[in-house]
PQR file of N, CA, C, O and H, with PARSE charges and radii, in Angstrom:
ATOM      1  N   UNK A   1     104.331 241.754 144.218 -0.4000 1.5000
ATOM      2  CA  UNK A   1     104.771 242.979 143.597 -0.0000 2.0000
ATOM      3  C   UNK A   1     104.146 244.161 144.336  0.5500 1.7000
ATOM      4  O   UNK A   1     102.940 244.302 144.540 -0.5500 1.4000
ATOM      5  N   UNK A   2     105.010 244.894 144.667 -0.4000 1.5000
ATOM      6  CA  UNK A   2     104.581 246.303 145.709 -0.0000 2.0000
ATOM      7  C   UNK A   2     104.146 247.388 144.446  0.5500 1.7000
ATOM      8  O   UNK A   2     104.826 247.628 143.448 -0.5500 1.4000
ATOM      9  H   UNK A   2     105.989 244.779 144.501  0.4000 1.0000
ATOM     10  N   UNK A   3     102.823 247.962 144.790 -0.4000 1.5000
ATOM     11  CA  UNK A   3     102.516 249.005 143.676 -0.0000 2.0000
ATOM     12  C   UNK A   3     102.990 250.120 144.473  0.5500 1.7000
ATOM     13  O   UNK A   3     103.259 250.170 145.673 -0.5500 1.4000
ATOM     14  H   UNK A   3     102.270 247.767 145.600  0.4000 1.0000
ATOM     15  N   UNK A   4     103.062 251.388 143.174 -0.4000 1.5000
ATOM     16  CA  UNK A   4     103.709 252.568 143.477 -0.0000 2.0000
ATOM     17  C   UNK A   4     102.352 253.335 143.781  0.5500 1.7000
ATOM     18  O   UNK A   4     101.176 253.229 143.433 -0.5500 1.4000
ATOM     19  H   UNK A   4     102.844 251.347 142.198  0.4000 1.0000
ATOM     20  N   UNK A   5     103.397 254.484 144.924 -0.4000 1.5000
ATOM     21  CA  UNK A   5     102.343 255.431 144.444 -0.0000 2.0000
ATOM     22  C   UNK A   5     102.127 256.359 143.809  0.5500 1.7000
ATOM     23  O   UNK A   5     102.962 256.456 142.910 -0.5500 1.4000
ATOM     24  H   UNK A   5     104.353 254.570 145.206  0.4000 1.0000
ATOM     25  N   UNK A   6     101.181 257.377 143.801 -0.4000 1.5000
ATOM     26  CA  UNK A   6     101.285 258.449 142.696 -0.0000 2.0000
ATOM     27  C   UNK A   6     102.911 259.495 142.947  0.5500 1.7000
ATOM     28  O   UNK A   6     103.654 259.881 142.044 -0.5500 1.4000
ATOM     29  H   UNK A   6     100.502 257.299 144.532  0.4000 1.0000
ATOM     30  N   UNK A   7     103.083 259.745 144.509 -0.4000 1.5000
ATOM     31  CA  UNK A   7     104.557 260.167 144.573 -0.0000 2.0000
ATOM     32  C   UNK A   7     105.314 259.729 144.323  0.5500 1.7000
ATOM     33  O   UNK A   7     105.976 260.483 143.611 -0.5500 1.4000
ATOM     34  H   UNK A   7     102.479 259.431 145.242  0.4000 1.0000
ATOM     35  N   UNK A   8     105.965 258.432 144.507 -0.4000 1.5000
ATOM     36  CA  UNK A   8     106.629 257.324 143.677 -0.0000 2.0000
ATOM     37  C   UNK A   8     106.899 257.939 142.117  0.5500 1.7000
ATOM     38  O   UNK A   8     107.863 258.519 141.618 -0.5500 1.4000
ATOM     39  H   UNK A   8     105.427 257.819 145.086  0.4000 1.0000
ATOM     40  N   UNK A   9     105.567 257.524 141.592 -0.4000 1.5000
ATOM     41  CA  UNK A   9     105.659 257.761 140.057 -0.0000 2.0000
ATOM     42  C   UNK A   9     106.189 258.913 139.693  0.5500 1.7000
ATOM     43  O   UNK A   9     107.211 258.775 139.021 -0.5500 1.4000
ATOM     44  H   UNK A   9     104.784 257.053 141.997  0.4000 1.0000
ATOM     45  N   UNK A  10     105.760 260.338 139.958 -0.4000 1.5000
ATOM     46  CA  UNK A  10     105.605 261.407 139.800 -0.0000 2.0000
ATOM     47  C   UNK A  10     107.112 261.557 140.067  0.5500 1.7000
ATOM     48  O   UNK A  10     107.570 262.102 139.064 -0.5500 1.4000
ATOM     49  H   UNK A  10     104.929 260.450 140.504  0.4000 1.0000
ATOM     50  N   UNK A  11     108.331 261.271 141.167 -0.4000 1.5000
ATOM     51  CA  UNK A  11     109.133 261.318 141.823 -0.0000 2.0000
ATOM     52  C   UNK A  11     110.077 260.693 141.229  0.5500 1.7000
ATOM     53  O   UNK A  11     111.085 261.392 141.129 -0.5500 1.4000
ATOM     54  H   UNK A  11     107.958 260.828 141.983  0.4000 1.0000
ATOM     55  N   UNK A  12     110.209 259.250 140.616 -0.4000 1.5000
ATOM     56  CA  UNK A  12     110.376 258.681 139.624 -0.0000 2.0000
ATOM     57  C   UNK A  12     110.824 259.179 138.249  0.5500 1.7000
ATOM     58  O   UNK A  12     111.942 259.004 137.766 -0.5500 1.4000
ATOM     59  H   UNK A  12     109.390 258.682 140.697  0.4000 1.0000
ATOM     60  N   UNK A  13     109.587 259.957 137.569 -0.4000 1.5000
ATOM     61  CA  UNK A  13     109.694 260.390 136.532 -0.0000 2.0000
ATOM     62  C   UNK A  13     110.795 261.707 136.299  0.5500 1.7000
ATOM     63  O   UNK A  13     111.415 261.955 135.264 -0.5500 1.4000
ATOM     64  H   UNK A  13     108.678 260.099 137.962  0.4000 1.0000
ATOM     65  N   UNK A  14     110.840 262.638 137.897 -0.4000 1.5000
ATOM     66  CA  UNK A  14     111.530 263.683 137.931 -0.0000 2.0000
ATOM     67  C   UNK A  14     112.894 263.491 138.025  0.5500 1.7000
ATOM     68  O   UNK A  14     113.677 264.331 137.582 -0.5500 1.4000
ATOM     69  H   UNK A  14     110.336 262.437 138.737  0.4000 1.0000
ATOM     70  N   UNK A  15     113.218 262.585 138.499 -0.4000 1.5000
ATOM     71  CA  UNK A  15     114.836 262.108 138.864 -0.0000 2.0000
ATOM     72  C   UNK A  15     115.258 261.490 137.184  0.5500 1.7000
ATOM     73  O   UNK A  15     116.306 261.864 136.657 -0.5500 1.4000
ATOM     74  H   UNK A  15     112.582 261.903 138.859  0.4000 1.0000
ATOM     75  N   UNK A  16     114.341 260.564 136.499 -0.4000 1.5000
ATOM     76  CA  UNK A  16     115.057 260.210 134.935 -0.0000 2.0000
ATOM     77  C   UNK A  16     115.241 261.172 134.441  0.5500 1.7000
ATOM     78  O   UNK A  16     116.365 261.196 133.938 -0.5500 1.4000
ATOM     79  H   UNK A  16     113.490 260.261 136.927  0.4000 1.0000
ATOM     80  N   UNK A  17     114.378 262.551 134.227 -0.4000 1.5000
ATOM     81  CA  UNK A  17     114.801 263.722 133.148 -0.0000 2.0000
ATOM     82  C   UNK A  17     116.282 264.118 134.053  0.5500 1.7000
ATOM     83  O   UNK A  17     117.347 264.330 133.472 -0.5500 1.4000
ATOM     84  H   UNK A  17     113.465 262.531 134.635  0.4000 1.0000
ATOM     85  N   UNK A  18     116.147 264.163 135.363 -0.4000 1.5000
ATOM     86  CA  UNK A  18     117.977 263.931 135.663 -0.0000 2.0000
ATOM     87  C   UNK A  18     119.241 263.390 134.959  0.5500 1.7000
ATOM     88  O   UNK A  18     120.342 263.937 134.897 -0.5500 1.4000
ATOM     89  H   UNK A  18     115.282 263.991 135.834  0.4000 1.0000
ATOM     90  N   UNK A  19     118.796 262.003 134.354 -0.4000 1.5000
ATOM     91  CA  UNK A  19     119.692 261.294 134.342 -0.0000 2.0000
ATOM     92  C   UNK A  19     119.627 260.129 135.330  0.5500 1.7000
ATOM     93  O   UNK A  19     120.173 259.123 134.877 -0.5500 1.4000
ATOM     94  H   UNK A  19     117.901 261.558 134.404  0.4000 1.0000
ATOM     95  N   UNK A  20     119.183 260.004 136.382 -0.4000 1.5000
ATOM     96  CA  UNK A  20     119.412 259.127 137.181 -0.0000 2.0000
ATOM     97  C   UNK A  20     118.134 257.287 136.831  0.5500 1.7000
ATOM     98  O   UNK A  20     116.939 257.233 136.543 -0.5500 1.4000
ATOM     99  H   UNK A  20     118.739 260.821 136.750  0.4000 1.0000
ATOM    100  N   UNK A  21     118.822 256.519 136.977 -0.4000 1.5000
ATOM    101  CA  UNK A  21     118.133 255.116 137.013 -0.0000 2.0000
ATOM    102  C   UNK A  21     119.141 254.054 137.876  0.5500 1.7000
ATOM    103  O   UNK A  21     120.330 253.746 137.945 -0.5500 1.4000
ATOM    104  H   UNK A  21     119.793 256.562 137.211  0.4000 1.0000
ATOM    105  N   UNK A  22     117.432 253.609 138.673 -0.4000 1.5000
ATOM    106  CA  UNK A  22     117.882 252.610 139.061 -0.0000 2.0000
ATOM    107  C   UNK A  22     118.961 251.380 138.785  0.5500 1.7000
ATOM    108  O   UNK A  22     118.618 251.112 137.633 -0.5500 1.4000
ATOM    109  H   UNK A  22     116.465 253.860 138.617  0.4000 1.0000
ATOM    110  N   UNK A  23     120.007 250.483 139.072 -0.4000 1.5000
ATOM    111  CA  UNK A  23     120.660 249.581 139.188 -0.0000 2.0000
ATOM    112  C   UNK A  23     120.081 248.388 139.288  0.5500 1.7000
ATOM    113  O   UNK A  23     119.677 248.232 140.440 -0.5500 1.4000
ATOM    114  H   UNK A  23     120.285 250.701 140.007  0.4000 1.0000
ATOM    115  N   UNK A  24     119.868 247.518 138.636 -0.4000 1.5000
ATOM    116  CA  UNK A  24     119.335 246.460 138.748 -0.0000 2.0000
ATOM    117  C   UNK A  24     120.363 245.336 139.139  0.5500 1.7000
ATOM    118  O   UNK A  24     119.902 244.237 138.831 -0.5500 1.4000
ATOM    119  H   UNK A  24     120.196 247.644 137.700  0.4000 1.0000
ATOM    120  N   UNK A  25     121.217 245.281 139.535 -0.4000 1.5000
ATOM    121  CA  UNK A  25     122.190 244.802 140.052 -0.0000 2.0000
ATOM    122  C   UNK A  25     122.250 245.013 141.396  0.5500 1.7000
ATOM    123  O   UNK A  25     121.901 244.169 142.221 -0.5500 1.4000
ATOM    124  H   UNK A  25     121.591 246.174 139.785  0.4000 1.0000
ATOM    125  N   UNK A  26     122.766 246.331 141.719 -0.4000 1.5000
ATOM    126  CA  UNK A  26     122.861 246.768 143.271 -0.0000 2.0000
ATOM    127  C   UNK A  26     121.012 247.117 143.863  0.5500 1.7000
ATOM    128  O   UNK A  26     120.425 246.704 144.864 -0.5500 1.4000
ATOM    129  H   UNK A  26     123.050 247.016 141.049  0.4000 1.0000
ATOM    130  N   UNK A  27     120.681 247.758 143.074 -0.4000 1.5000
ATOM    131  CA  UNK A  27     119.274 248.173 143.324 -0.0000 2.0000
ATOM    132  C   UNK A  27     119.432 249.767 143.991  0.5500 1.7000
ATOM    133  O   UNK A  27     118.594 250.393 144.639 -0.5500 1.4000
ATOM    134  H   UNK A  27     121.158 248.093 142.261  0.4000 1.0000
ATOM    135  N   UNK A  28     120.695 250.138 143.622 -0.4000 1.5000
ATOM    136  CA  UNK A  28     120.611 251.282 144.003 -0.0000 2.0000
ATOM    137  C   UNK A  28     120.800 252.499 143.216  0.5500 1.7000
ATOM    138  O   UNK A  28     121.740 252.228 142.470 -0.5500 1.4000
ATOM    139  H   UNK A  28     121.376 249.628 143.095  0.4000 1.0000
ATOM    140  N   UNK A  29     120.364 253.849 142.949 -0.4000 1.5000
ATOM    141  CA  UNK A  29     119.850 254.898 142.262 -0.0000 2.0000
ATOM    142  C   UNK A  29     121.446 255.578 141.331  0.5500 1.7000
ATOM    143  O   UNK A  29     122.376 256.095 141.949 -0.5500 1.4000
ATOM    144  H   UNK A  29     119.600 254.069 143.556  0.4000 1.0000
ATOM    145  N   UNK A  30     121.432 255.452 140.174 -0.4000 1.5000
ATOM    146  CA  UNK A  30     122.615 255.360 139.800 -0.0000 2.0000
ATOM    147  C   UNK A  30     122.942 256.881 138.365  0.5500 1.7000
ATOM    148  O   UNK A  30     122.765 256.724 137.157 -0.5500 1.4000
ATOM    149  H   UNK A  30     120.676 255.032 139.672  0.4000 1.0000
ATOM    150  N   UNK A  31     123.366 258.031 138.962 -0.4000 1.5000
ATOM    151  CA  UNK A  31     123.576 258.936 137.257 -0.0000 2.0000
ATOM    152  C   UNK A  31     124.202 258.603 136.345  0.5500 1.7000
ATOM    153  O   UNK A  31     125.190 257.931 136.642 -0.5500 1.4000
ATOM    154  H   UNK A  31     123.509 258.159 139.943  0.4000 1.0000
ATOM    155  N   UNK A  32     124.062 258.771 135.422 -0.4000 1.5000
ATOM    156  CA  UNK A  32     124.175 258.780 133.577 -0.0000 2.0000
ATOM    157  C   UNK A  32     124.779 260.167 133.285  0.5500 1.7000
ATOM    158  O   UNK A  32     125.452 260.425 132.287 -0.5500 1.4000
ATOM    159  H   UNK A  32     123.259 259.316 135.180  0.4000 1.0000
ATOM    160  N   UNK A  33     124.552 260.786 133.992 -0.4000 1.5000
ATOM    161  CA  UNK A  33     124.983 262.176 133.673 -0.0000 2.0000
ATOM    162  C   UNK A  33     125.732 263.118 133.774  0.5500 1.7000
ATOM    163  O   UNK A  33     126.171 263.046 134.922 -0.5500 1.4000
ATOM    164  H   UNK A  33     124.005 260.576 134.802  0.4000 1.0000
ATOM    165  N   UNK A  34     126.202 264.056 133.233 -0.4000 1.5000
ATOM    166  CA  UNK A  34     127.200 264.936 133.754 -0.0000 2.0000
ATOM    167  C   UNK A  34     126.617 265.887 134.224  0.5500 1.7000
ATOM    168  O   UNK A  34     125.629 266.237 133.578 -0.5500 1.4000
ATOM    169  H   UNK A  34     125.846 264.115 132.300  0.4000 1.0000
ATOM    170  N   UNK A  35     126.949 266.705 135.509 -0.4000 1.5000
ATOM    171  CA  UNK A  35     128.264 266.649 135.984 -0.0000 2.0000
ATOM    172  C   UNK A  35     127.966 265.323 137.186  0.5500 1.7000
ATOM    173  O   UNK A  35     129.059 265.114 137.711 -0.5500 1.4000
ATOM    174  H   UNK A  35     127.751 266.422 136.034  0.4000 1.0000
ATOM    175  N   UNK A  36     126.913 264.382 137.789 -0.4000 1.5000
ATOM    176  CA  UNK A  36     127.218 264.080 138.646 -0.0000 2.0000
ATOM    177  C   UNK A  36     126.768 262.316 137.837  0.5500 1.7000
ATOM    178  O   UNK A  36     125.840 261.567 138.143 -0.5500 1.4000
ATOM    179  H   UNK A  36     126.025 264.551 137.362  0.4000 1.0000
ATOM    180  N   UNK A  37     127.612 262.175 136.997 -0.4000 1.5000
ATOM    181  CA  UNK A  37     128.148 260.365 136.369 -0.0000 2.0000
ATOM    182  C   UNK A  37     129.043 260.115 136.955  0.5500 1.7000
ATOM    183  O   UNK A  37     130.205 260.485 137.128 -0.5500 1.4000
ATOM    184  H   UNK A  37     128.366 262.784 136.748  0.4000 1.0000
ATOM    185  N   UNK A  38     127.751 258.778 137.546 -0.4000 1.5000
ATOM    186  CA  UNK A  38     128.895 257.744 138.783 -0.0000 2.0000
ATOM    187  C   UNK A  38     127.969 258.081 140.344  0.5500 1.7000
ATOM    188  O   UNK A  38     127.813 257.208 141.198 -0.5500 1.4000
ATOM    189  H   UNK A  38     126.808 258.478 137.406  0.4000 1.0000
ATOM    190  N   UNK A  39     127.581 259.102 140.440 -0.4000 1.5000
ATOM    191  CA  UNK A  39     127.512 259.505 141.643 -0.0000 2.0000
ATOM    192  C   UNK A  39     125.940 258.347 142.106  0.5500 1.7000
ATOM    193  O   UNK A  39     124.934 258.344 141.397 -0.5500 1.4000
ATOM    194  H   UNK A  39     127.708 259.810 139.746  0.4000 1.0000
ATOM    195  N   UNK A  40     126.072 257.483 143.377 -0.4000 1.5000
ATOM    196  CA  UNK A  40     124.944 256.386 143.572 -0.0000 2.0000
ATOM    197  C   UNK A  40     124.397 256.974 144.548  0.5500 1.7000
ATOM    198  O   UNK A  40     125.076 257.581 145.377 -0.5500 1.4000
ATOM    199  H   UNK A  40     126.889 257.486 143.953  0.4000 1.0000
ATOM    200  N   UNK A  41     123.006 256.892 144.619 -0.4000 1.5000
ATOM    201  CA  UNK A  41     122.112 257.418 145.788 -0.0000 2.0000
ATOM    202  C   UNK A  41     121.509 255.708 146.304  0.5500 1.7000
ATOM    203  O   UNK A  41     121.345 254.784 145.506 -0.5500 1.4000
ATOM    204  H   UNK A  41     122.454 256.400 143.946  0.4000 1.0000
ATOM    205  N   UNK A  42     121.225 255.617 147.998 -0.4000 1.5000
ATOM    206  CA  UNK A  42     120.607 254.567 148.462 -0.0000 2.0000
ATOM    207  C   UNK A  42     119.508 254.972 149.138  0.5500 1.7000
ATOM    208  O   UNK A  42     119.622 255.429 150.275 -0.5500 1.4000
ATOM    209  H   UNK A  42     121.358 256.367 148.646  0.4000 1.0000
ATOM    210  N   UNK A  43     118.350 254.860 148.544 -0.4000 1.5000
ATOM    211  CA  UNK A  43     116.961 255.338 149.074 -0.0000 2.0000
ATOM    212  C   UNK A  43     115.863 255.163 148.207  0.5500 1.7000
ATOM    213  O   UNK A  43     116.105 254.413 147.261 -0.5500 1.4000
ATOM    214  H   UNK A  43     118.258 254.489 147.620  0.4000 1.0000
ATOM    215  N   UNK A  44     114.777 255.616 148.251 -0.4000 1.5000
ATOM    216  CA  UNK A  44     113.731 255.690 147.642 -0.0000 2.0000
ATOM    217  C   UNK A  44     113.937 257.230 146.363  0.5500 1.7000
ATOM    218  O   UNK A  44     114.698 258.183 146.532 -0.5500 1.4000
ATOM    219  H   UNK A  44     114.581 256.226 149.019  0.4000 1.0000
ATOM    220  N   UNK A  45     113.076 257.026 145.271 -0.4000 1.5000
ATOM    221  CA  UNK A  45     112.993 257.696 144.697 -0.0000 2.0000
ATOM    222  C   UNK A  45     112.152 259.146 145.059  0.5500 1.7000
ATOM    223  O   UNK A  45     112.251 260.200 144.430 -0.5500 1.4000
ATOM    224  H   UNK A  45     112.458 256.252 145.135  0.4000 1.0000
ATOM    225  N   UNK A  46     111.420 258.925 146.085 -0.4000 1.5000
ATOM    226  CA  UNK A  46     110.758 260.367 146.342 -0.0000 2.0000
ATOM    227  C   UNK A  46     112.361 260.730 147.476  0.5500 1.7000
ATOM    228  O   UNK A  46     112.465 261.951 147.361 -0.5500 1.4000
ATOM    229  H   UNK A  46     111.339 258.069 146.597  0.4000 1.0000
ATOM    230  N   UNK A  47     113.109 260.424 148.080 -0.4000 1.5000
ATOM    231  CA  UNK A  47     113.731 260.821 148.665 -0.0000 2.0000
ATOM    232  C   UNK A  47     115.172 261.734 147.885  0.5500 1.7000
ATOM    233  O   UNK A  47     115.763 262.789 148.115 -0.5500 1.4000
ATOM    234  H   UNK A  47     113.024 259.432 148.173  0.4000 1.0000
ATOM    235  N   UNK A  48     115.283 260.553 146.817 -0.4000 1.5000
ATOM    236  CA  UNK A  48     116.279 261.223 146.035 -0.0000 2.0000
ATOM    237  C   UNK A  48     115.477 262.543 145.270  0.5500 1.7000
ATOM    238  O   UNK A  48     115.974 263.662 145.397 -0.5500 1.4000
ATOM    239  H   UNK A  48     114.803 259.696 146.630  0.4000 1.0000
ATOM    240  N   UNK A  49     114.606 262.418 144.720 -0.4000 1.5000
ATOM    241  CA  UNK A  49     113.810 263.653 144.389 -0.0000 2.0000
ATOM    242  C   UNK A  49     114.415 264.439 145.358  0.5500 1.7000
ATOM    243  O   UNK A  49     115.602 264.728 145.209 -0.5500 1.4000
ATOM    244  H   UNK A  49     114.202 261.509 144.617  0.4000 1.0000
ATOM    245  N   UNK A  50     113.805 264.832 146.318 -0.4000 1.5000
ATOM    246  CA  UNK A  50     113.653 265.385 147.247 -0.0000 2.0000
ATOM    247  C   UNK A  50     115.223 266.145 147.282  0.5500 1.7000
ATOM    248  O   UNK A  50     115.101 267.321 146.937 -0.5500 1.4000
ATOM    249  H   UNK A  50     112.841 264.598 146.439  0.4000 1.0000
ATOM    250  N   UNK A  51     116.500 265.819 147.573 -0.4000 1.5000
ATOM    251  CA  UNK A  51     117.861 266.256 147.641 -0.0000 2.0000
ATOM    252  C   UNK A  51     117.986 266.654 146.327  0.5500 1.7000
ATOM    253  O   UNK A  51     118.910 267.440 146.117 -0.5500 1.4000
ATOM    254  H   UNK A  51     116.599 264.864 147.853  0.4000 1.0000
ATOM    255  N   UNK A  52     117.295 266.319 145.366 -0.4000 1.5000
ATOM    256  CA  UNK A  52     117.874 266.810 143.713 -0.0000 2.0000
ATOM    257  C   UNK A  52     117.020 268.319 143.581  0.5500 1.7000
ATOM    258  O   UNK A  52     117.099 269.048 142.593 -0.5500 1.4000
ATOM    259  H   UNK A  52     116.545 265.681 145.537  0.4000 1.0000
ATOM    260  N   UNK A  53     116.353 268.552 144.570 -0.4000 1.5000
ATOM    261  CA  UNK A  53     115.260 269.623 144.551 -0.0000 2.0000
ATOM    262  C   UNK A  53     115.845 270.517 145.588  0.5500 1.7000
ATOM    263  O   UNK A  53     115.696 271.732 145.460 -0.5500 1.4000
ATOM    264  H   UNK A  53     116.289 267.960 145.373  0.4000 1.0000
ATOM    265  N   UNK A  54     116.665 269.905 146.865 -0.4000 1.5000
ATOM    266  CA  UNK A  54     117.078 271.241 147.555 -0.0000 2.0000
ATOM    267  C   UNK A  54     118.247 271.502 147.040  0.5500 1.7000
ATOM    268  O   UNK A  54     119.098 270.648 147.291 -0.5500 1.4000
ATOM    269  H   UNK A  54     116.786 268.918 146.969  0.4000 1.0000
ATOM    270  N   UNK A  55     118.745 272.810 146.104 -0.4000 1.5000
ATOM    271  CA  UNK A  55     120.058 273.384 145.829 -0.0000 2.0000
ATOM    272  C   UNK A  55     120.602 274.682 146.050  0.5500 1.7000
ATOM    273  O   UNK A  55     120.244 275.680 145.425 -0.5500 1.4000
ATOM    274  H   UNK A  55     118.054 273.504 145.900  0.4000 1.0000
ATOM    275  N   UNK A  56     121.186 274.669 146.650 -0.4000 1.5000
ATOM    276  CA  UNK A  56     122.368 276.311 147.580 -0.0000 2.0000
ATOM    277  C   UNK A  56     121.582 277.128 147.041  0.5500 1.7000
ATOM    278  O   UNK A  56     121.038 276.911 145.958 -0.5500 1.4000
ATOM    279  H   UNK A  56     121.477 273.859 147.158  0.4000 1.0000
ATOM    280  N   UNK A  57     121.445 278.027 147.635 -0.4000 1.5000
ATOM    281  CA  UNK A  57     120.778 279.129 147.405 -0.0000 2.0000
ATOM    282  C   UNK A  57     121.941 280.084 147.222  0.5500 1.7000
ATOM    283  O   UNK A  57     122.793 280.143 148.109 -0.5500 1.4000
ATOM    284  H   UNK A  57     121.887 278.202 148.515  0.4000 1.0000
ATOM    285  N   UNK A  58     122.049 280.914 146.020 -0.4000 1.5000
ATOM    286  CA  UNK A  58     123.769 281.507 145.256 -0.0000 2.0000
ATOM    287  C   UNK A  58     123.139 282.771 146.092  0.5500 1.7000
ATOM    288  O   UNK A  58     121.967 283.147 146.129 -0.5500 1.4000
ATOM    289  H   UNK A  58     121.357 280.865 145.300  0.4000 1.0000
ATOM    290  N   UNK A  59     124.534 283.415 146.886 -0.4000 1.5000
ATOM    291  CA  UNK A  59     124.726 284.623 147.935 -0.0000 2.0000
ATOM    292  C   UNK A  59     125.211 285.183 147.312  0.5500 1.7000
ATOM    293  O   UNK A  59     126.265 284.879 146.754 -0.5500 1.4000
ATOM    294  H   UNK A  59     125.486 283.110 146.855  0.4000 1.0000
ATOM    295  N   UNK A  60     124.374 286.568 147.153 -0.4000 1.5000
ATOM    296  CA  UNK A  60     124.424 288.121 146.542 -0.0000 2.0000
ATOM    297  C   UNK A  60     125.228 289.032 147.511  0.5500 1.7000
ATOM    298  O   UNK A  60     125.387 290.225 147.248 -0.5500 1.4000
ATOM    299  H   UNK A  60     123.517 286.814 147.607  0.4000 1.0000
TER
END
């Protein structure tokens, strides 16, 4: 069993208040949520963090 690390966890925890959980089937990162239910990410959880954290910057 591979332990996590504190980014892992921390990274982890930020993507569920998303909506998003793992697939235990595919094993891959799966939303619950609207607007993006259905939509599958393949990576690590600090990575998906990571894209759920960069968003468009709205032009004035």
């Amino acid at each position: 069993m591979a332990f996590k690390t504190p980014a892992e966890t921390a990274a982890e925890a930020e993507i569920a208040k998303s909506g998003w959980k793992r697939d235990k089937k595919t094993g891959l990162w799966k939303c619950f949520r609207d607007p993006d239910r259905g939509r599958t990410f393949s990576g690590t959880a600090v990575e998906l963090a990571r894209t759920l954290n960069t968003k468009p910057v709205a032009e004035t």
